[in-house]
C-alpha positions as semicolon CSV with decimal commas, in nm:
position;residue;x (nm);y (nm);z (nm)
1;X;0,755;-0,684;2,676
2;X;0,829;-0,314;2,675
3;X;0,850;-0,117;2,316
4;X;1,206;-0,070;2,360
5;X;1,266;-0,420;2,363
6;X;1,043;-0,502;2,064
7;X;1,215;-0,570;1,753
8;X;1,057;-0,517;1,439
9;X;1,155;-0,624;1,087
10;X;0,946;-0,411;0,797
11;X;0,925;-0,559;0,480
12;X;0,879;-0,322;0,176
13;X;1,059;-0,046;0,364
14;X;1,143;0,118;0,017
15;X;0,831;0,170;-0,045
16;X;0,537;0,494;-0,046
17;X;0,410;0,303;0,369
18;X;0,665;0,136;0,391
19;X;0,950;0,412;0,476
20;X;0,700;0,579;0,688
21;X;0,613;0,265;0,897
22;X;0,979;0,205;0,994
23;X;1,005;0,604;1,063
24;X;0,703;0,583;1,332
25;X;0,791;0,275;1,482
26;X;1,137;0,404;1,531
27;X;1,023;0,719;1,688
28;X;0,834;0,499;1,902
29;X;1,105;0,303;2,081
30;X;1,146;-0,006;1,853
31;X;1,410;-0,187;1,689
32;X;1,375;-0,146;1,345
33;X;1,502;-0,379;1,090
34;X;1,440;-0,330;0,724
35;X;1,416;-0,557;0,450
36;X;1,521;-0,487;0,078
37;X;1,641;-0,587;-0,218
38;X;1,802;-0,307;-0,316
39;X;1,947;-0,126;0,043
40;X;2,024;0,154;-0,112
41;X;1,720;0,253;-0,156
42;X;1,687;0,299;0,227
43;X;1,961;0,598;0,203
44;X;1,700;0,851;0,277
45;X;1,520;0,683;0,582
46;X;1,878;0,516;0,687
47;X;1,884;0,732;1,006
48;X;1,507;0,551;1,149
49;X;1,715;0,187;1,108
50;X;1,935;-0,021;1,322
51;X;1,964;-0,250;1,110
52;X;1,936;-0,331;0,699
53;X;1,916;-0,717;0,565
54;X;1,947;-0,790;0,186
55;X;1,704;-1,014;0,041
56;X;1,422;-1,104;-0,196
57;X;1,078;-1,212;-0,065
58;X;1,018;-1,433;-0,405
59;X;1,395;-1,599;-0,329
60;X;1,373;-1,822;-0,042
61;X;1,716;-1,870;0,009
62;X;1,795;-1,552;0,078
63;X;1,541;-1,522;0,349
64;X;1,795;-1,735;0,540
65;X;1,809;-1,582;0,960
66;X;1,608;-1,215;0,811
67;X;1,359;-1,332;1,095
68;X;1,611;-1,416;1,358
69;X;1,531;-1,179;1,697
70;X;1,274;-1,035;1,555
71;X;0,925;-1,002;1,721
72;X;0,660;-0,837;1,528
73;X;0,726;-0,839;1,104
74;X;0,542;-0,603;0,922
75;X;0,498;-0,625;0,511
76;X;0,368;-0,388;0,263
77;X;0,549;-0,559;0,030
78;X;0,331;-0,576;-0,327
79;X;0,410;-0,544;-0,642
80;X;0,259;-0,228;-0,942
81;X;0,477;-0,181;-1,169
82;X;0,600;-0,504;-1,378
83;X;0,960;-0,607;-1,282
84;X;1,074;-0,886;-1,500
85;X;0,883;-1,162;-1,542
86;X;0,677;-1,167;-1,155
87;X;0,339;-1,168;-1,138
88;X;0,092;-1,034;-0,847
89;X;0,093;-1,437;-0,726
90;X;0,495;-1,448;-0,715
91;X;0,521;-1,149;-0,524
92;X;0,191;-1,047;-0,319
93;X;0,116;-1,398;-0,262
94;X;0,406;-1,614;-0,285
95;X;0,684;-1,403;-0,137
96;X;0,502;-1,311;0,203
97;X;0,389;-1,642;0,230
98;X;0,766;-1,715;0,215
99;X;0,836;-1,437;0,455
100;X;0,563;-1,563;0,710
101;X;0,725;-1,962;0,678
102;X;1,049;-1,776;0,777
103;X;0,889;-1,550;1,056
104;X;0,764;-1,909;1,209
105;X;1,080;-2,090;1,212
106;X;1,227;-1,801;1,383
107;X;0,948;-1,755;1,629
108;X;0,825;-1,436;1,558
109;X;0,502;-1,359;1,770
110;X;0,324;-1,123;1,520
111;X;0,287;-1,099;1,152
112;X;0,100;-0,688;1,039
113;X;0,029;-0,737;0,702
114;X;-0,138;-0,428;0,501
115;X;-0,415;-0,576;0,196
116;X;-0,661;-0,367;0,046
117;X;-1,008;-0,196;0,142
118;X;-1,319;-0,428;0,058
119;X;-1,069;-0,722;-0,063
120;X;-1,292;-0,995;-0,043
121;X;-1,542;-0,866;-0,269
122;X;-1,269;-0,836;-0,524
123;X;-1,140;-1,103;-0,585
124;X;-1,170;-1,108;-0,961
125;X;-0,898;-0,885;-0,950
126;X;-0,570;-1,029;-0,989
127;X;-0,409;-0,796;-0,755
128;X;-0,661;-0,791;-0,523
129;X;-0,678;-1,245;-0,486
130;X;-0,275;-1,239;-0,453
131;X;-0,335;-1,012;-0,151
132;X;-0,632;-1,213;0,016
133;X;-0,472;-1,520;-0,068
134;X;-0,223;-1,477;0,145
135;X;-0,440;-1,329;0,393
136;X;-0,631;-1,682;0,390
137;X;-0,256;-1,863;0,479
138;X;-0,218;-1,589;0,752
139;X;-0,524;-1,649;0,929
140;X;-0,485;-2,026;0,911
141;X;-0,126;-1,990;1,063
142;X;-0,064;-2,035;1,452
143;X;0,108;-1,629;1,412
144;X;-0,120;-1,325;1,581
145;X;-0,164;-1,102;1,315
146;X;-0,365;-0,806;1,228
147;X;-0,434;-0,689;0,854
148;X;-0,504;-0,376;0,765
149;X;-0,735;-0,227;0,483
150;X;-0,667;0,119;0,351
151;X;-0,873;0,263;0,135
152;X;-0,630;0,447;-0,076
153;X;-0,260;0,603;-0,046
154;X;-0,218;0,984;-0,127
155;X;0,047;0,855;-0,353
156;X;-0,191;0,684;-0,576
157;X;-0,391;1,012;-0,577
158;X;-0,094;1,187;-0,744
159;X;-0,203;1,049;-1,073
160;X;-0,474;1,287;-1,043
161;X;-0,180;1,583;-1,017
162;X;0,029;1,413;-1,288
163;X;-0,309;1,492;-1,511
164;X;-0,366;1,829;-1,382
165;X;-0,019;1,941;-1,477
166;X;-0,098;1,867;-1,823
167;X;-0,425;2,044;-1,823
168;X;-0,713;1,776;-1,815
169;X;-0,773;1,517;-1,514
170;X;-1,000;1,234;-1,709
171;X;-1,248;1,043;-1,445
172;X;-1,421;0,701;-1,518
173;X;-1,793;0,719;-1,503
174;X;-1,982;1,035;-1,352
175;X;-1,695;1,052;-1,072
176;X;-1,946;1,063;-0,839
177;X;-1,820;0,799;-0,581
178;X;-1,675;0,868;-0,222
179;X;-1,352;0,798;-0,105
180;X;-1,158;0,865;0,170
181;X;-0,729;0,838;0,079
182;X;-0,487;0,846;0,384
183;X;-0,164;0,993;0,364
184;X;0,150;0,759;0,438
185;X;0,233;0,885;0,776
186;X;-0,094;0,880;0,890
187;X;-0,157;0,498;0,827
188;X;0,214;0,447;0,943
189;X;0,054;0,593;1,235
190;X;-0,237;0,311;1,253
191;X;-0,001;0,061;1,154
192;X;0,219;0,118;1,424
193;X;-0,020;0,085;1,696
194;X;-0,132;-0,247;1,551
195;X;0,190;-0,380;1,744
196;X;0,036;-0,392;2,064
197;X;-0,314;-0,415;1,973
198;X;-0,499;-0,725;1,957
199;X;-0,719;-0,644;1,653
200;X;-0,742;-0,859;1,350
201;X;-0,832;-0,682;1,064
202;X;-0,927;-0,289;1,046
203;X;-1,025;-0,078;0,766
204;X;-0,881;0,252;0,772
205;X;-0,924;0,572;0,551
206;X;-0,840;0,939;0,616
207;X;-1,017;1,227;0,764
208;X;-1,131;1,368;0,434
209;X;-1,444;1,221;0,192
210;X;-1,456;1,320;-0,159
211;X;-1,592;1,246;-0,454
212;X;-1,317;1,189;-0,755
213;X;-1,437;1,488;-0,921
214;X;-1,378;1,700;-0,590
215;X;-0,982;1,490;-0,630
216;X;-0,958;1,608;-0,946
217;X;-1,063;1,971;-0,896
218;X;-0,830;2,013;-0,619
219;X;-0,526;1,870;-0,799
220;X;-0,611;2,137;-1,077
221;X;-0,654;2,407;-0,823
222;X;-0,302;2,311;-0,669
223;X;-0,118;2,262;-1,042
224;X;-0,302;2,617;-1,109
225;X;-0,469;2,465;-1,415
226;X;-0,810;2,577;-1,528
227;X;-0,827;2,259;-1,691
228;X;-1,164;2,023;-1,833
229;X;-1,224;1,693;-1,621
230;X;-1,370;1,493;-1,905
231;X;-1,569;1,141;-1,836
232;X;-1,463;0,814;-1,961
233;X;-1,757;0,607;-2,011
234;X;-1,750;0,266;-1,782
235;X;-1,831;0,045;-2,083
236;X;-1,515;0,227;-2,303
237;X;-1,296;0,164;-2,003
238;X;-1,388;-0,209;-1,959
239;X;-1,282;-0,261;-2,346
240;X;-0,949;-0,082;-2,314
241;X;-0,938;-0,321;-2,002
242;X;-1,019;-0,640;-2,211
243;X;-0,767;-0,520;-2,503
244;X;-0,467;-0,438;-2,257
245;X;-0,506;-0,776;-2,068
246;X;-0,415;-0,938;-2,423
247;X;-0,105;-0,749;-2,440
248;X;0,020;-0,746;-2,113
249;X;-0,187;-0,927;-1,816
250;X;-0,035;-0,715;-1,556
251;X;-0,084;-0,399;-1,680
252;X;-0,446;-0,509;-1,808
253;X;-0,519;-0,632;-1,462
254;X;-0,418;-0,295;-1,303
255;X;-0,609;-0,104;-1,546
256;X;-0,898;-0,326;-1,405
257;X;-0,797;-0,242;-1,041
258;X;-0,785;0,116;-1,139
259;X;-1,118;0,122;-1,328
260;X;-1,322;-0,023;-0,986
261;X;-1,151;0,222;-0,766
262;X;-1,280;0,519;-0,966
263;X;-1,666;0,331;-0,995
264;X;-1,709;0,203;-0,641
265;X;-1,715;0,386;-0,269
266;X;-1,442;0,354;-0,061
267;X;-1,508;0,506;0,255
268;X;-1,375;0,391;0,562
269;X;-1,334;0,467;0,956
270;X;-1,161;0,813;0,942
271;X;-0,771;0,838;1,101
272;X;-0,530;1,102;1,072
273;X;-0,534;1,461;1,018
274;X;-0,334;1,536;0,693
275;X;-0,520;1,681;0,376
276;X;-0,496;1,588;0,016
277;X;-0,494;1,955;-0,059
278;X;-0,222;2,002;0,143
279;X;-0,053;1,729;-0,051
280;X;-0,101;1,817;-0,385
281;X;0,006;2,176;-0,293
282;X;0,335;2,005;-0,141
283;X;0,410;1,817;-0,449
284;X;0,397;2,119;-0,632
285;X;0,584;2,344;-0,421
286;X;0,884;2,074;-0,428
287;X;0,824;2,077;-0,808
């Protein structure tokens, strides 16, 4: 089947990969559909879509024909921030495994579904179990899929910048371990060539390793801070993560996501060619 003829339906299209998946494969060729539950969200990417279908991944019913003509589905759909009442299982879990049931009826041929870098080995992390839970139900389905492992987003780096601003970027542990982030467009990139590949799973990280004190120094450099990057001790942070999950076990949970990405490497195969620097100075400069 040629790309023009492919159609594509991205799920979490509003989102940080999400917009820039649905930009690349449209540049490519494809038929883009996008999924939301809010479409006008999609007002500043409108111009890479053909097509926009309202719905809710954790609502069946409304799932109803989202599928129909469609090919290849790709979801970054996931959940961070707390949005009524979901959980990381309703959404991360339960809402692409309602996505994939619909995919099947309608005969989609391939199911890209983005997880996260070293998931199996963290699966005492509610985020991280929701995600390879569902990975399980892929792999046992009769779809050809391929997931995909980033290590990190540039957006999630901006919390580094967010700190800067204000003078001090705080680190957990010696801030010492590697990682590699990759900016949007640059895993859009990787994600977008999954569509023809035959790969199953990949890991992926960008062209740059640094330590999370090297993150922090360069979002101080580009917020033009001459700012401390204090140390959180591991033990003080694994308390406030014990405390929080009492008060609210989504928030507590990604506190404990947060606190293992500082205190663990995360390097992976190297794509792309865009800078966190470069980034953080953008951020700025568009204030």
């Amino acid at each position: 089947m040629s790309t023009e003829m492919k159609r594509v339906l991205v799920a979490g299209a509003t989102g940080y990969l999400g917009r820039f998946v649905a930009k690349e494969l449209k540049s490519r060729g494809y038929f883009v559909r996008a999924l939301a539950r809010s479409p006008k969200k999609l007002d500043p990417i409108r111009d890479s879509l053909d097509e926009v279908v309202q719905a809710e991944i954790t609502q069946p019913d409304t799932l109803a024909g989202v599928c129909d003509g469609i090919d290849v589905v790709f979801s970054s759909v996931g959940i961070t921030k707390q949005k009524g009442n979901l959980t990381f299982k309703d959404v991360d879990y339960q809402g692409n495994r309602n996505l994939l049931e619909v995919a099947q009826r309608a005969g989609v041929k391939k199911f890209i579904y983005t997880s996260v870098f070293r998931g199996p080995n963290l699966l005492h992390l509610d985020i991280v179990k929701a995600h390879e839970d569902f990975v399980t139900v892929l792999k046992a389905s009769d779809m050809a899929y391929t997931v995909v492992r980033p290590t990190g987003f540039f957006s999630d780096m901006g919390e580094y910048l967010k700190m800067a601003r204000k003078g001090r970027v705080y680190l957990i542990g010696k801030g010492d371990n590697r990682i590699n982030p990759i900016h949007g467009a640059d895993l859009a990139d990787v994600c977008a060539d999954t569509v023809d590949q035959d790969v199953l799973e990949m890991d992926v990280g960008g062209p740059e390793i640094l330590t999370h004190r090297e993150i922090a120094r360069l979002a101080l450099e580009a917020a033009e801070k001459h700012g401390r990057i204090p140390s959180v001790p591991v033990w003080v942070m694994r308390g406030a993560v014990s405390i929080t999950r009492i008060f609210s076990r989504h928030q507590g949970e990604l506190l404990a996501f947060f606190t293992e990405a500082m205190t663990a490497d995360a390097v992976a195969p190297a794509m792309g060619s865009r800078s966190l620097s470069d980034h953080f100075k953008g951020l700025v400069a568009a204030g």
